[in-house]
mmCIF file as Biopython writes it, N, C-alpha, C and O atoms, coordinates in Angstrom:
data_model
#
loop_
_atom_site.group_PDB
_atom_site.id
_atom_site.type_symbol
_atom_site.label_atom_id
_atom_site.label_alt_id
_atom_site.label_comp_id
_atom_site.label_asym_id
_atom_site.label_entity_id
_atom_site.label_seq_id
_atom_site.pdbx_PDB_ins_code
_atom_site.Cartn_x
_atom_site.Cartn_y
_atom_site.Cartn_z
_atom_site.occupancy
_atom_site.B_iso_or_equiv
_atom_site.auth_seq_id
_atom_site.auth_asym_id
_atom_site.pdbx_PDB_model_num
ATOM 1   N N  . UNK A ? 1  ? 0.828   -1.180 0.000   1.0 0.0 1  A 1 
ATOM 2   C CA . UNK A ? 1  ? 0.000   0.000  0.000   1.0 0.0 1  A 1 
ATOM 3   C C  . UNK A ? 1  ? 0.878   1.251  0.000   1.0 0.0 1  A 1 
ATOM 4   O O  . UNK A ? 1  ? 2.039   1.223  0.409   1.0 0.0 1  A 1 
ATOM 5   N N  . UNK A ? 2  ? 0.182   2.536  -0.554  1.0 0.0 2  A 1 
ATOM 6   C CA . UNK A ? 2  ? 1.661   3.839  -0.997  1.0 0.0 2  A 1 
ATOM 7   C C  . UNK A ? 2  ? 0.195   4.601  -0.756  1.0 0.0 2  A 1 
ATOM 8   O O  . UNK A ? 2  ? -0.927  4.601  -1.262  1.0 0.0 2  A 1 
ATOM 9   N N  . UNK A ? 3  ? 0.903   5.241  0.319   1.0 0.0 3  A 1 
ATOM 10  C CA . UNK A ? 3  ? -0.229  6.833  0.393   1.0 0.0 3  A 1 
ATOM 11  C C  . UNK A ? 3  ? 0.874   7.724  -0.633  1.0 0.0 3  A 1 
ATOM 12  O O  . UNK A ? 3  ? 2.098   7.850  -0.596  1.0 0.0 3  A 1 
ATOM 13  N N  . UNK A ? 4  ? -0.102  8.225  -1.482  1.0 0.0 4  A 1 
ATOM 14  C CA . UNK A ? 4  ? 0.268   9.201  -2.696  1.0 0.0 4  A 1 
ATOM 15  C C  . UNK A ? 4  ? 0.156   10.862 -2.223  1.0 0.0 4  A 1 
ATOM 16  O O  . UNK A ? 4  ? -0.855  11.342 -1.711  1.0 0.0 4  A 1 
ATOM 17  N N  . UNK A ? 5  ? 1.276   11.538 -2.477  1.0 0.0 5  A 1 
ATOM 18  C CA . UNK A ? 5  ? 1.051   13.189 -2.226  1.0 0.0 5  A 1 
ATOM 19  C C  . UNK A ? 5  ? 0.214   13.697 -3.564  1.0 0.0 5  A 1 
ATOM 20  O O  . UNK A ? 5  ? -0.179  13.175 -4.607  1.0 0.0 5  A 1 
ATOM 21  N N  . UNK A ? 6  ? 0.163   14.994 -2.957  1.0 0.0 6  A 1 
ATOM 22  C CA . UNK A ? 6  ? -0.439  16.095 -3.913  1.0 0.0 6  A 1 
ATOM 23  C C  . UNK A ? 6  ? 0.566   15.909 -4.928  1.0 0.0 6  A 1 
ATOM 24  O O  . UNK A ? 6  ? 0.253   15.105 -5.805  1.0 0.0 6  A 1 
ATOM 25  N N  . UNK A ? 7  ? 2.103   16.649 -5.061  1.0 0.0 7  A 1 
ATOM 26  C CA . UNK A ? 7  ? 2.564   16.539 -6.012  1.0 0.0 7  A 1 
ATOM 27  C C  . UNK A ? 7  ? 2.824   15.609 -7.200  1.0 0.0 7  A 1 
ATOM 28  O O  . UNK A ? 7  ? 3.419   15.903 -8.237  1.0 0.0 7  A 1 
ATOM 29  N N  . UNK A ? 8  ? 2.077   14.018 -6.749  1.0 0.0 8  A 1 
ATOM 30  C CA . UNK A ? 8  ? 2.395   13.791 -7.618  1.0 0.0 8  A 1 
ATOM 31  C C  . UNK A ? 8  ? 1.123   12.922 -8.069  1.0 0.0 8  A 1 
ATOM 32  O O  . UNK A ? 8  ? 1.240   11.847 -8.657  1.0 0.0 8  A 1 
ATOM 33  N N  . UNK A ? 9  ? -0.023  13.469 -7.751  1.0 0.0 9  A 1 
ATOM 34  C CA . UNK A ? 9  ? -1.511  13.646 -8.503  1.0 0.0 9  A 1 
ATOM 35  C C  . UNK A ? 9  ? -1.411  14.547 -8.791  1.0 0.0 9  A 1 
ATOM 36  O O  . UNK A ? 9  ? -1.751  14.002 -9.842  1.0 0.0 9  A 1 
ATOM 37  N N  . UNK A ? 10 ? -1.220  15.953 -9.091  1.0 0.0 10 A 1 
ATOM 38  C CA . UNK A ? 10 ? -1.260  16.704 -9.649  1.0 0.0 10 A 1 
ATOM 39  C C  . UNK A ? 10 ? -0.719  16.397 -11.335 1.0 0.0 10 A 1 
ATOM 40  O O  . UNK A ? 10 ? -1.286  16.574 -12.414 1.0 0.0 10 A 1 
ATOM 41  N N  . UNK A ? 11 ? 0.997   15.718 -10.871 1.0 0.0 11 A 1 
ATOM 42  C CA . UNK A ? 11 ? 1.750   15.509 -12.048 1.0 0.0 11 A 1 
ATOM 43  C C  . UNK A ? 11 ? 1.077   14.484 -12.854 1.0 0.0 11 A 1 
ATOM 44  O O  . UNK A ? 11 ? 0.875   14.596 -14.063 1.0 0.0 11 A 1 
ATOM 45  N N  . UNK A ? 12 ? 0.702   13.369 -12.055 1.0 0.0 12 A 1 
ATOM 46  C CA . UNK A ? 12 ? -0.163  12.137 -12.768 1.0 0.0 12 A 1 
ATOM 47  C C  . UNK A ? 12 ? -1.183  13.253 -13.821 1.0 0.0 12 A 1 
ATOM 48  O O  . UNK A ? 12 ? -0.941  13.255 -15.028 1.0 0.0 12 A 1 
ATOM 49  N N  . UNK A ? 13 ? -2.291  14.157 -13.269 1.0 0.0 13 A 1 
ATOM 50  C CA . UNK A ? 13 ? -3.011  14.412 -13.991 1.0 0.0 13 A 1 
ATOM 51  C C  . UNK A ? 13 ? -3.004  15.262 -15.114 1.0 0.0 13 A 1 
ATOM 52  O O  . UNK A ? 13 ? -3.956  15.553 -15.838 1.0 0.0 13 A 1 
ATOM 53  N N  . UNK A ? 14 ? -1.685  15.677 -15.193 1.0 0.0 14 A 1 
ATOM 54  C CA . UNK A ? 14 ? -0.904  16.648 -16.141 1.0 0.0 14 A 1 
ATOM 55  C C  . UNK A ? 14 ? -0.353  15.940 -17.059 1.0 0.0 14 A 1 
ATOM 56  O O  . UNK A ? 14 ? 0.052   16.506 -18.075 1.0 0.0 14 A 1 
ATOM 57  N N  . UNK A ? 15 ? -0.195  14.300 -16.872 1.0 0.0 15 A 1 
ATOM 58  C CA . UNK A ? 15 ? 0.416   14.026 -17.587 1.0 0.0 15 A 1 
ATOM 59  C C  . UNK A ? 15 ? 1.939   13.315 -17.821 1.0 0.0 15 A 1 
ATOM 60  O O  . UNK A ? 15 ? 2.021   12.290 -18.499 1.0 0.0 15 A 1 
ATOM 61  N N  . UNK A ? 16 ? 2.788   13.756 -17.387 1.0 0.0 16 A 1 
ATOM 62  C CA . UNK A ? 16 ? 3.881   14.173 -16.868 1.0 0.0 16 A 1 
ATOM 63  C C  . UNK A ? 16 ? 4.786   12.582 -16.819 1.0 0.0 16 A 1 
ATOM 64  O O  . UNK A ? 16 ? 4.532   11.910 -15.820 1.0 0.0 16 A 1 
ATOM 65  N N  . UNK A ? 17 ? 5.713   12.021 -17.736 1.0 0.0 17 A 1 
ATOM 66  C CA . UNK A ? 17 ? 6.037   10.983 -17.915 1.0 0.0 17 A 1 
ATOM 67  C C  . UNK A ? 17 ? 6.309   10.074 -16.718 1.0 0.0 17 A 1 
ATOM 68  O O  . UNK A ? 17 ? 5.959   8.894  -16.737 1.0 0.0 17 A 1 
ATOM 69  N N  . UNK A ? 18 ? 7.042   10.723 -15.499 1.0 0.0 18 A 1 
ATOM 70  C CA . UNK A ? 18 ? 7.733   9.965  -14.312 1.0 0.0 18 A 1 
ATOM 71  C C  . UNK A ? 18 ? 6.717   9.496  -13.365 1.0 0.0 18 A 1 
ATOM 72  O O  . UNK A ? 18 ? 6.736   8.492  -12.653 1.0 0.0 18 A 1 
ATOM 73  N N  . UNK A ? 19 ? 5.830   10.405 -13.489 1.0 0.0 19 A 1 
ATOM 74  C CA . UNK A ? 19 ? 4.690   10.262 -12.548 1.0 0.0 19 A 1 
ATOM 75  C C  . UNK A ? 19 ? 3.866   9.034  -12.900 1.0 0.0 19 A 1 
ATOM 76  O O  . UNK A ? 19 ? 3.843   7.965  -12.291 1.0 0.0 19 A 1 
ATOM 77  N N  . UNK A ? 20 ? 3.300   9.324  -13.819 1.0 0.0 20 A 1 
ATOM 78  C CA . UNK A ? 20 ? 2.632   8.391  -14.309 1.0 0.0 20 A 1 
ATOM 79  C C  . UNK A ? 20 ? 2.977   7.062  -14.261 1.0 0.0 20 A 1 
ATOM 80  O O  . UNK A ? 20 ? 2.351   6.304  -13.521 1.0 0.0 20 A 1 
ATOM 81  N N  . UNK A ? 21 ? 4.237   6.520  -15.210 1.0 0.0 21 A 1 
ATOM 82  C CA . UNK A ? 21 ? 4.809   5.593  -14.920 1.0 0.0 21 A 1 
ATOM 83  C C  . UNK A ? 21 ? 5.164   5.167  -13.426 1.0 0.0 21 A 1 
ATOM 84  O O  . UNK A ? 21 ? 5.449   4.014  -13.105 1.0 0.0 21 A 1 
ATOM 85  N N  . UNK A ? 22 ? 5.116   6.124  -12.662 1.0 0.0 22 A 1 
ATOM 86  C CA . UNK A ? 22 ? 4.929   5.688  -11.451 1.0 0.0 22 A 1 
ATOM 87  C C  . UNK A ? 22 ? 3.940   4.789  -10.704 1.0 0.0 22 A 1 
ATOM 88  O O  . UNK A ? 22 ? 3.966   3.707  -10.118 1.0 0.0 22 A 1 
ATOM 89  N N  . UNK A ? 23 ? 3.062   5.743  -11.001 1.0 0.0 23 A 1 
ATOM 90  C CA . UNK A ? 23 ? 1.773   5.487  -10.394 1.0 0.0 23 A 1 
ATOM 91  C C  . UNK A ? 23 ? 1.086   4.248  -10.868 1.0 0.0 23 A 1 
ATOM 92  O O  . UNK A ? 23 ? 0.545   3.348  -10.226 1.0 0.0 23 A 1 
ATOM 93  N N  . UNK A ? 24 ? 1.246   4.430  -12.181 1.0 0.0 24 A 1 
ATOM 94  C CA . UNK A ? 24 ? 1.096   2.819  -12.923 1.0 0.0 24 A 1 
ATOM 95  C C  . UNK A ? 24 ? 1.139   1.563  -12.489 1.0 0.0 24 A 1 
ATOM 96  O O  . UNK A ? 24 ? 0.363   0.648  -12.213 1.0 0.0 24 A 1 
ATOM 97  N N  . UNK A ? 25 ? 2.791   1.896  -12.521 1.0 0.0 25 A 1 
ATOM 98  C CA . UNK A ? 25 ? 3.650   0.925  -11.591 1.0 0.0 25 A 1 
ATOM 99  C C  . UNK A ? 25 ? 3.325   -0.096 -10.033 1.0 0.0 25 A 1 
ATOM 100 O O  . UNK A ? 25 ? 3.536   -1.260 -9.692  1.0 0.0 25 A 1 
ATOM 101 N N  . UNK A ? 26 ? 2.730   1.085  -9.436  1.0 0.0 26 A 1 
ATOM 102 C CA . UNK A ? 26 ? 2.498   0.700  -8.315  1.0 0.0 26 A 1 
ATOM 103 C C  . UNK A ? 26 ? 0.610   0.403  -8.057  1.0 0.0 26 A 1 
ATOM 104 O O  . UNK A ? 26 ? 0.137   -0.040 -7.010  1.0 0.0 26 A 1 
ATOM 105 N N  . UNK A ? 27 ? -0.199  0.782  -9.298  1.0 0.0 27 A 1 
ATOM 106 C CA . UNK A ? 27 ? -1.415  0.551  -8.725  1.0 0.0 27 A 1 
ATOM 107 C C  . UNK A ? 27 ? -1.916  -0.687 -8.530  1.0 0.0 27 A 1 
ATOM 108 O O  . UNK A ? 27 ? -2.973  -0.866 -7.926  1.0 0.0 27 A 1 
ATOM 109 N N  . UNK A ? 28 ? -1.299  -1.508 -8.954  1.0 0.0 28 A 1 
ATOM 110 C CA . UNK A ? 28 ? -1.972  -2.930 -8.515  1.0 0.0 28 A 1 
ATOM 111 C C  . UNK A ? 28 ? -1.177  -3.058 -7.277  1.0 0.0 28 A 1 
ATOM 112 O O  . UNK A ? 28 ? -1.595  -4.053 -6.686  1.0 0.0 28 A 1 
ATOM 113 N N  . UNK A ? 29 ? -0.201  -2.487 -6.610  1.0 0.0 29 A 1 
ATOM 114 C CA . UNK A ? 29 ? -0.264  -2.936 -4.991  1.0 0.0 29 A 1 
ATOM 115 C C  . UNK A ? 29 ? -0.958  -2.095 -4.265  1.0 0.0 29 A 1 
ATOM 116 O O  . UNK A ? 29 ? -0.838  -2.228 -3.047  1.0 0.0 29 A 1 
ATOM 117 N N  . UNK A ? 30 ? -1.725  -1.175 -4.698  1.0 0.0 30 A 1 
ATOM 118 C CA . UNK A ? 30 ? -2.425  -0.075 -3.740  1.0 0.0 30 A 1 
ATOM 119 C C  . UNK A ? 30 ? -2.489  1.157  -3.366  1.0 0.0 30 A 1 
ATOM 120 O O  . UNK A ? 30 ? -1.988  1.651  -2.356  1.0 0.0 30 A 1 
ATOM 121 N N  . UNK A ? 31 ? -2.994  1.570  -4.029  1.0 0.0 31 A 1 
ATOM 122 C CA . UNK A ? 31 ? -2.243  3.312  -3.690  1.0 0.0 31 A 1 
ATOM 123 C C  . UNK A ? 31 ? -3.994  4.149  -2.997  1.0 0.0 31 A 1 
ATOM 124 O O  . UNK A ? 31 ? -5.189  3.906  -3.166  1.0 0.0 31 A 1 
ATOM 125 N N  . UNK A ? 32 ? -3.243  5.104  -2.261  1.0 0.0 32 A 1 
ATOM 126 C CA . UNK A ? 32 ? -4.244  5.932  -1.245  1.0 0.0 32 A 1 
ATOM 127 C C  . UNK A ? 32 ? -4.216  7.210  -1.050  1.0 0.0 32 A 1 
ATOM 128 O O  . UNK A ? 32 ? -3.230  7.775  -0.578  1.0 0.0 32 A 1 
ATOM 129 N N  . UNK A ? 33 ? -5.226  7.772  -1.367  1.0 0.0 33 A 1 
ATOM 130 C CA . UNK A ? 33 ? -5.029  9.051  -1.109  1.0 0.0 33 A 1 
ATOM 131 C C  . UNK A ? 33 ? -5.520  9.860  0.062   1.0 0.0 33 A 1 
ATOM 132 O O  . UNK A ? 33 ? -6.707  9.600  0.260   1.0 0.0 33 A 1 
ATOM 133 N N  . UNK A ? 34 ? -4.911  10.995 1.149   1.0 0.0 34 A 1 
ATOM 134 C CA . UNK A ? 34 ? -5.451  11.419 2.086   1.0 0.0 34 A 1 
ATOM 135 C C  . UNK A ? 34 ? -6.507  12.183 2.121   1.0 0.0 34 A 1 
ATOM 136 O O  . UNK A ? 34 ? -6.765  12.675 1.023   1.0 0.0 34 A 1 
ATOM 137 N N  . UNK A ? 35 ? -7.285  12.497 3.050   1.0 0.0 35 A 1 
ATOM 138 C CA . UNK A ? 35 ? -8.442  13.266 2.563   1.0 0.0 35 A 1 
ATOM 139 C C  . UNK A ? 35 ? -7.740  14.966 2.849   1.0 0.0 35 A 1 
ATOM 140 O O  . UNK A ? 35 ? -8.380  16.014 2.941   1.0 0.0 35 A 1 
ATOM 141 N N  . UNK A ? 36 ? -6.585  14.815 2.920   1.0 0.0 36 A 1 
ATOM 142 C CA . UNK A ? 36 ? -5.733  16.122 3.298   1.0 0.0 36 A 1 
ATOM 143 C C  . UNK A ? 36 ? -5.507  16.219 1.592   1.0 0.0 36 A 1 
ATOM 144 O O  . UNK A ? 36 ? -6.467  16.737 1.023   1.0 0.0 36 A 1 
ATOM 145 N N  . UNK A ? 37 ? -4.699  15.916 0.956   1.0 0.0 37 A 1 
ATOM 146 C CA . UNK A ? 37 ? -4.565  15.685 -0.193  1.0 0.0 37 A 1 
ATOM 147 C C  . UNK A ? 37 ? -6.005  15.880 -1.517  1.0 0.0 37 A 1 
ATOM 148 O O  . UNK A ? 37 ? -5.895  16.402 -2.626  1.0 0.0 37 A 1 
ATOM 149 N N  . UNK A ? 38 ? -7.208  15.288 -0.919  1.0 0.0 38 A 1 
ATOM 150 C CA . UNK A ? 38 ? -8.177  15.315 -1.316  1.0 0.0 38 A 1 
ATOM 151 C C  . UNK A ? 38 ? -8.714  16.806 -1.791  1.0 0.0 38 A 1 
ATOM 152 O O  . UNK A ? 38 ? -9.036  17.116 -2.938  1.0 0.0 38 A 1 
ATOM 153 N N  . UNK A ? 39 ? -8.726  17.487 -0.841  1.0 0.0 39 A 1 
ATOM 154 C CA . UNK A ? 39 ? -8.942  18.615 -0.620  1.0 0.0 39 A 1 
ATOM 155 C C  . UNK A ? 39 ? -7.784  20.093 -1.080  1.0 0.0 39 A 1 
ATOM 156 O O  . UNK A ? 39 ? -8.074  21.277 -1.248  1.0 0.0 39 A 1 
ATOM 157 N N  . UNK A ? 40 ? -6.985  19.668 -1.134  1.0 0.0 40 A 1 
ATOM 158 C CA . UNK A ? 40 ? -6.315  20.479 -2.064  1.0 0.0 40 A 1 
ATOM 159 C C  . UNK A ? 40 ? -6.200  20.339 -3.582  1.0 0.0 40 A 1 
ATOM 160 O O  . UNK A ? 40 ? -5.759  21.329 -4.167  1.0 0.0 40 A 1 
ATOM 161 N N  . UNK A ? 41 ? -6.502  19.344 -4.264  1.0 0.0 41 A 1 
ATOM 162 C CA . UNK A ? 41 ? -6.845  18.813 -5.016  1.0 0.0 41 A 1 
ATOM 163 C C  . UNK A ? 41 ? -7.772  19.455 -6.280  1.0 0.0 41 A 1 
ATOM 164 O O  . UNK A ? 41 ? -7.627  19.821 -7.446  1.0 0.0 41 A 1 
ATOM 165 N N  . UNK A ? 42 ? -9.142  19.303 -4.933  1.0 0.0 42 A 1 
ATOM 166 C CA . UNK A ? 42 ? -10.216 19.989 -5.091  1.0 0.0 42 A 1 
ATOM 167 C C  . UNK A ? 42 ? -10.206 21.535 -5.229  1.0 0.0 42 A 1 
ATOM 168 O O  . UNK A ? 42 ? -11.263 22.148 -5.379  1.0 0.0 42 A 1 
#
């Protein structure tokens, strides 16, 4: 499981090659987002 920051949902949603492939990477073990995070987001 990977609690995910802002910076790099932001980058995921921009696009942004490293991120992504990141996030990719890791979503089949679990990834989480805070409701702190949530909200800036928003």
């Amino acid at each position: 499981m990977y609690l995910v920051d802002t910076d790099w949902i932001i980058d995921y949603l921009k696009g942004k090659d490293k991120s992504v492939g990141a996030l990719q990477s890791l979503f089949e073990r679990g990834l989480y987002v805070s409701i702190i995070s949530l909200a800036e987001i928003y």
